[in-house]
C-alpha positions as CSV (number, residue, x, y, z in Angstrom):
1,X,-29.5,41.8,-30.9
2,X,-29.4,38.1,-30.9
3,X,-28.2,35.7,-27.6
4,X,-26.1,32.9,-27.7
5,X,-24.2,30.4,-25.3
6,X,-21.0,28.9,-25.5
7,X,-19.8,25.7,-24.0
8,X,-16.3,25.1,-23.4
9,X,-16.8,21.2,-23.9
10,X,-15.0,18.3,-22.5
11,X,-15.8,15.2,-21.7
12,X,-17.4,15.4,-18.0
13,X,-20.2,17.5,-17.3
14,X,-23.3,18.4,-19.5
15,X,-23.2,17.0,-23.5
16,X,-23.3,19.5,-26.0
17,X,-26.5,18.1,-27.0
18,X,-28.1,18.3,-23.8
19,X,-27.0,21.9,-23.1
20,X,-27.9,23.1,-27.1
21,X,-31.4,21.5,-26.8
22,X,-31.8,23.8,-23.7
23,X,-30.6,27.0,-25.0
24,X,-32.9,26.5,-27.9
25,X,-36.0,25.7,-25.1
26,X,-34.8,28.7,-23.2
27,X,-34.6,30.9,-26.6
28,X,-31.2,31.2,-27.4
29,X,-30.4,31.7,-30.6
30,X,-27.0,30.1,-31.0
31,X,-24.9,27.6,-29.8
32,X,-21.0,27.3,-29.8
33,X,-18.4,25.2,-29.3
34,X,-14.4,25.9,-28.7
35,X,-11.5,24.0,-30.5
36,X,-8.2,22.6,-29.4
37,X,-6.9,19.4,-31.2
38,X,-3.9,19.1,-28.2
39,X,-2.1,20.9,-25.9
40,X,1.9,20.8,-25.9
41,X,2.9,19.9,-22.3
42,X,6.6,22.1,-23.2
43,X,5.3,24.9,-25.1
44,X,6.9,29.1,-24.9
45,X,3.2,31.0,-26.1
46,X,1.6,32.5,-23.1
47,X,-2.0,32.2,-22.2
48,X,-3.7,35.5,-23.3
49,X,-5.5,35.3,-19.8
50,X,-2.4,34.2,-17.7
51,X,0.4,35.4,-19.6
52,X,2.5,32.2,-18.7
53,X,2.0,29.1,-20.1
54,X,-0.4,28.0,-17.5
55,X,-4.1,28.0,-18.4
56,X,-7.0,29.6,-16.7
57,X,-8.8,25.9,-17.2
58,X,-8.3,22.5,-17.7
59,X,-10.9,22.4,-20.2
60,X,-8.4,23.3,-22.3
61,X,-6.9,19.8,-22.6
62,X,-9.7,18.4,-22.8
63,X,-12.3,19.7,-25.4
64,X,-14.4,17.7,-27.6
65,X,-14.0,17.7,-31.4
66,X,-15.9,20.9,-32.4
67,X,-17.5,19.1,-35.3
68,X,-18.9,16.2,-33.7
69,X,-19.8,17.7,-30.8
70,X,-22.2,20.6,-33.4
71,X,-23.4,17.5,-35.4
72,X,-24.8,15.6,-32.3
73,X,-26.4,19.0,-31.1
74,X,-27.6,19.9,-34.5
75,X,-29.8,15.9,-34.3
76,X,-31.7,17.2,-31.1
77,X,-32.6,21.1,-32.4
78,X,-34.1,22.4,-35.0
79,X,-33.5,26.3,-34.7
80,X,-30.7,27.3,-33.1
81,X,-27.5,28.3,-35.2
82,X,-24.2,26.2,-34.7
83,X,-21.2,28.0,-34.2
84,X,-17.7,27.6,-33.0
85,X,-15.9,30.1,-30.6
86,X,-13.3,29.6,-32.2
87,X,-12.7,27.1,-34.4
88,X,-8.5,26.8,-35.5
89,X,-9.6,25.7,-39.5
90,X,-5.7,25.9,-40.0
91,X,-5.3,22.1,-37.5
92,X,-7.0,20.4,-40.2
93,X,-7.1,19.3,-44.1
94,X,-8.6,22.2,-46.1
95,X,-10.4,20.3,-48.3
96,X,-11.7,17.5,-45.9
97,X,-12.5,20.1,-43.0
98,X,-14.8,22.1,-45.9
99,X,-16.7,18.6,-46.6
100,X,-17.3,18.2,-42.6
101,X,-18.9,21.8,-42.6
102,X,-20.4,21.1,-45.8
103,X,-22.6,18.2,-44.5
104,X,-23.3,19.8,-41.1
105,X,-24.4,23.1,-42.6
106,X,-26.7,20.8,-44.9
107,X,-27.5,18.1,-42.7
108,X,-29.1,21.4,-40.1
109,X,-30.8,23.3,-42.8
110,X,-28.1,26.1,-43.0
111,X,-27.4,26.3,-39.4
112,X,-23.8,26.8,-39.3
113,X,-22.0,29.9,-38.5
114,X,-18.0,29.8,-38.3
115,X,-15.6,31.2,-36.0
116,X,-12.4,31.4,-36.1
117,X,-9.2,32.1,-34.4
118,X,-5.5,32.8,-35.8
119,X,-4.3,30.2,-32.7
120,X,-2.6,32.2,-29.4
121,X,-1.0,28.8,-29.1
122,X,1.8,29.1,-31.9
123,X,3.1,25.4,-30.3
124,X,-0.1,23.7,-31.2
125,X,0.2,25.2,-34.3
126,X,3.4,24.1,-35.1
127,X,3.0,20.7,-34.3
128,X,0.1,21.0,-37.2
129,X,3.3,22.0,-39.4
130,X,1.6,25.8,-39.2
131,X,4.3,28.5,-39.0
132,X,3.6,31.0,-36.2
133,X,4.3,33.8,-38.2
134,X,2.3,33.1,-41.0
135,X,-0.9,31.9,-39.2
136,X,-3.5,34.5,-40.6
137,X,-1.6,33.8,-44.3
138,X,-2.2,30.1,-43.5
139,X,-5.9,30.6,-42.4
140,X,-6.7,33.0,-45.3
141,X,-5.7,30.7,-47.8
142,X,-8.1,27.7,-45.9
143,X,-11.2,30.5,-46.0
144,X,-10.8,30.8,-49.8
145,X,-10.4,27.5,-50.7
146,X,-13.1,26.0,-48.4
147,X,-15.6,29.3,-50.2
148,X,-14.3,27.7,-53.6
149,X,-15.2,23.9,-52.5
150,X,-18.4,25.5,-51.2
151,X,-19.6,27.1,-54.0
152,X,-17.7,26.3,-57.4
153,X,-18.9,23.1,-59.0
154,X,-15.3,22.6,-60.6
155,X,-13.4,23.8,-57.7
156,X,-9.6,24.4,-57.5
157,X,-7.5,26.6,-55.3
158,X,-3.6,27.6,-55.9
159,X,-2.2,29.6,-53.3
160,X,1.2,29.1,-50.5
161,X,-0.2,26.4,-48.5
162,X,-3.0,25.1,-50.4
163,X,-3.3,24.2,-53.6
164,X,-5.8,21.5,-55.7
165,X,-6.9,20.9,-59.1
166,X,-10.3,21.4,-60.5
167,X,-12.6,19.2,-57.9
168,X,-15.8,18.0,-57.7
169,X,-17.2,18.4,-54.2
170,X,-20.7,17.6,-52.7
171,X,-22.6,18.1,-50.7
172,X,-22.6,22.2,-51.1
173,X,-24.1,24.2,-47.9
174,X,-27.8,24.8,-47.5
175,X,-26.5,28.5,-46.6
176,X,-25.5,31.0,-49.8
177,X,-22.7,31.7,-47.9
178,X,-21.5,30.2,-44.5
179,X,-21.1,33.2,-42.2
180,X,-17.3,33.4,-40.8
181,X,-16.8,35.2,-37.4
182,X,-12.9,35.7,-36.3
183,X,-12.0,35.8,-32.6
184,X,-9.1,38.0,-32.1
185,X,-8.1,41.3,-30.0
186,X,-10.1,44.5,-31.6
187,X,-6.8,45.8,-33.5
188,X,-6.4,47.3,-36.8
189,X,-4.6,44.6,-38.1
190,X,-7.1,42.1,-37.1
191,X,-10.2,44.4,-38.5
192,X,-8.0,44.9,-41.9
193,X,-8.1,41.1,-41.9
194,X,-11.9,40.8,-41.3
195,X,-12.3,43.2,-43.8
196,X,-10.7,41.4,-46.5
197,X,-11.9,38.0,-45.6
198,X,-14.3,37.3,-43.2
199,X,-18.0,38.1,-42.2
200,X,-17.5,39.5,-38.7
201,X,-15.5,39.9,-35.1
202,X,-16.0,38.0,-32.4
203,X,-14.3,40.6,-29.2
204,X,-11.7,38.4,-26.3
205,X,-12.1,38.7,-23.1
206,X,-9.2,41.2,-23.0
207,X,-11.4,44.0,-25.1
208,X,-12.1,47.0,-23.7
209,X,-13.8,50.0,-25.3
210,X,-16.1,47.5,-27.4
211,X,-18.2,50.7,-28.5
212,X,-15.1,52.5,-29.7
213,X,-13.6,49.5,-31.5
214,X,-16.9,48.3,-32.8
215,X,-17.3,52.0,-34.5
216,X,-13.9,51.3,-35.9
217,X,-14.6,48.1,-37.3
218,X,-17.5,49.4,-39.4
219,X,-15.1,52.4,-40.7
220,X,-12.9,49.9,-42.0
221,X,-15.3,48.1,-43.3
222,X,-16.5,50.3,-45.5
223,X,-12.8,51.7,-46.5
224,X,-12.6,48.2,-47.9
225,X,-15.8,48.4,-50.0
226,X,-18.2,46.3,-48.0
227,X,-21.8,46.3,-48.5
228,X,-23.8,45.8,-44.9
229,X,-22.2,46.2,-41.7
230,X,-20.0,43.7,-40.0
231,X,-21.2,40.7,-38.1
232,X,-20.0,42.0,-34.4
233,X,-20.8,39.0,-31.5
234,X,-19.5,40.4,-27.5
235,X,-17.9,37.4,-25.9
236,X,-18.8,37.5,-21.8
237,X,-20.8,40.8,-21.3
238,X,-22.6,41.7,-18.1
239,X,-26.5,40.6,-18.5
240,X,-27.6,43.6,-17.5
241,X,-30.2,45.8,-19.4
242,X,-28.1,49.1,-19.5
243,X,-25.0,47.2,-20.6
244,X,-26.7,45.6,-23.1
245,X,-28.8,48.7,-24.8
246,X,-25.0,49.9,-24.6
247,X,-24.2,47.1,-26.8
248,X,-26.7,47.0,-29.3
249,X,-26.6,51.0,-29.8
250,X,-23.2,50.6,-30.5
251,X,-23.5,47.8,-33.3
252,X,-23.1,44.5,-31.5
253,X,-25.1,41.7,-33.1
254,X,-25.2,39.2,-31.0
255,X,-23.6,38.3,-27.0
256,X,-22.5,35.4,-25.8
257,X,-22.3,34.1,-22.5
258,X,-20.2,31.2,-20.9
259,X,-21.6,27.9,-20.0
260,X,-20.6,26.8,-15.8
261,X,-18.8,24.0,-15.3
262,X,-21.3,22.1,-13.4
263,X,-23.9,19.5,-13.6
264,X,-26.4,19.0,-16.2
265,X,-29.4,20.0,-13.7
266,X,-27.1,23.0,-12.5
267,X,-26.2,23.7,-16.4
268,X,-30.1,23.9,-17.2
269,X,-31.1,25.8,-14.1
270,X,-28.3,28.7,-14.9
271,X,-30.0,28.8,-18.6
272,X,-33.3,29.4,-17.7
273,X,-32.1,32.3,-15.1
274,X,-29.7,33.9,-17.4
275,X,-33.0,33.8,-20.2
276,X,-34.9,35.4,-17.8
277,X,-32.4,38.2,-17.5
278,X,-32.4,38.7,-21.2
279,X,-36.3,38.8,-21.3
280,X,-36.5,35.8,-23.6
281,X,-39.3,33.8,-24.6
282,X,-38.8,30.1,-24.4
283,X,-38.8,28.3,-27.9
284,X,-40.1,31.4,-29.4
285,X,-36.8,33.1,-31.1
């Protein structure tokens, strides 16, 4: 079972270069980043968390772009994998936002793993001229053509909300294929949906019952004639060793834990505590 940290990024505190280039010397093995383009001031969707429209941080209005923050971290590592947790694919151009990956995942050597969220914030999504109700339609459609871009050398796509003509597009990833991870609640809805179109689920804070849902996952999985097993990362688990043998025994892939909020000296410190925890090896992963 692999480790990875998350920083909710904004623009005080540690950069996300800084804090990826000491996960990877602690021996993490992934790095991620959240996305919000903006935050509606007058907005109705509630905070999964809060379940107003208040918000459990003020991070929230003001994260870094995921894309630049993954391309400076990617210039000072050389191993760890670059992820977002989540990503919202569907608050950008398809075809521009599948160059941007593009380059990073060849610019690192295949070091980019995607995660993506339908968007809890239906306001933010609207202002991007997404319809709430047909968010997972909308990010569908972006996954297929994106894989197309990716991987055909005369690329087009025709579908609801995207469509292009035969394209060229360079550069292609380093990776085969560019793993996609969706952060949603563990229903069958959303592992019909991962199923169908994406590479893996990344659980909420709000998942209970990971073992039971994980086990469900992989059902459905192969129900929709999958080869493998699902990609399955656990968002905030406890550190500790029963917990995790829990995990892994049950099919998780990989945890994450949350970055503090706190200084750059502090962020480091709480790395190389929570690596001891996790019996890591410092650069050796």
């Amino acid at each position: 079972m692999r480790h990875g940290i998350v920083l909710f990024t904004s623009d005080r505190g540690i950069t996300p270069a800084a804090a990826a280039r000491a996960a990877e010397a602690a021996g993490f093995d992934a790095f991620h980043v959240p996305e919000h383009t903006h935050i509606p001031v007058k907005r109705e969707a509630p905070h999964p968390r809060t379940g107003d429209s208040s918000l459990p941080d003020d991070r929230y209005l003001r994260t870094l772009d995921p894309w630049v923050a993954l391309a400076t971290a990617a210039s000072v590592t050389t191993r760890i994998r670059l992820a977002t947790a989540v990503a919202l694919p569907v608050e950008s151009d398809p075809i521009t936002l599948a160059k941007t990956i593009a380059s990073l995942d060849h610019l690192s050597a295949g070091r980019v793993t995607l995660g993506v969220g339908f968007g809890w914030n239906v306001d933010e999504l609207a202002d991007h001229g997404v319809p709430g109700h047909k968010r997972r339609t909308v990010l569908r459609e972006y996954l297929e053509a994106m894989r197309a871009l990716w991987t055909d050398d005369e690329a087009s796509y025709a579908g609801e909300f995207v469509s292009f003509g035969a394209s060229w597009a360079w550069p292609k990833p380093a990776q085969a294929r560019i793993p996609v991870i969706v952060g949603a609640g563990g229903t069958e809805k959303t592992f019909r949906w991962i199923a169908k179109s994406a590479d893996g689920w990344l659980t909420t804070p709000g998942d209970t019952d990971i073992e039971d849902k994980a086990r469900r996952l992989r059902e459905i999985w192969r129900e929709e004639g999958r080869a493998g097993e699902p990609e399955i990362s656990a968002l905030g688990v406890r550190p500790d060793p029963e917990n995790l043998a829990k995990l892994e025994a049950a099919g998780v892939t990989e945890t994450i834990f949350g970055l503090p909020d706190r200084s750059p000296d502090e962020v480091e410190a709480w790395l190389q505590r929570l690596a001891g925890k996790l019996g890591l090896t410092a650069g050796s992963r």
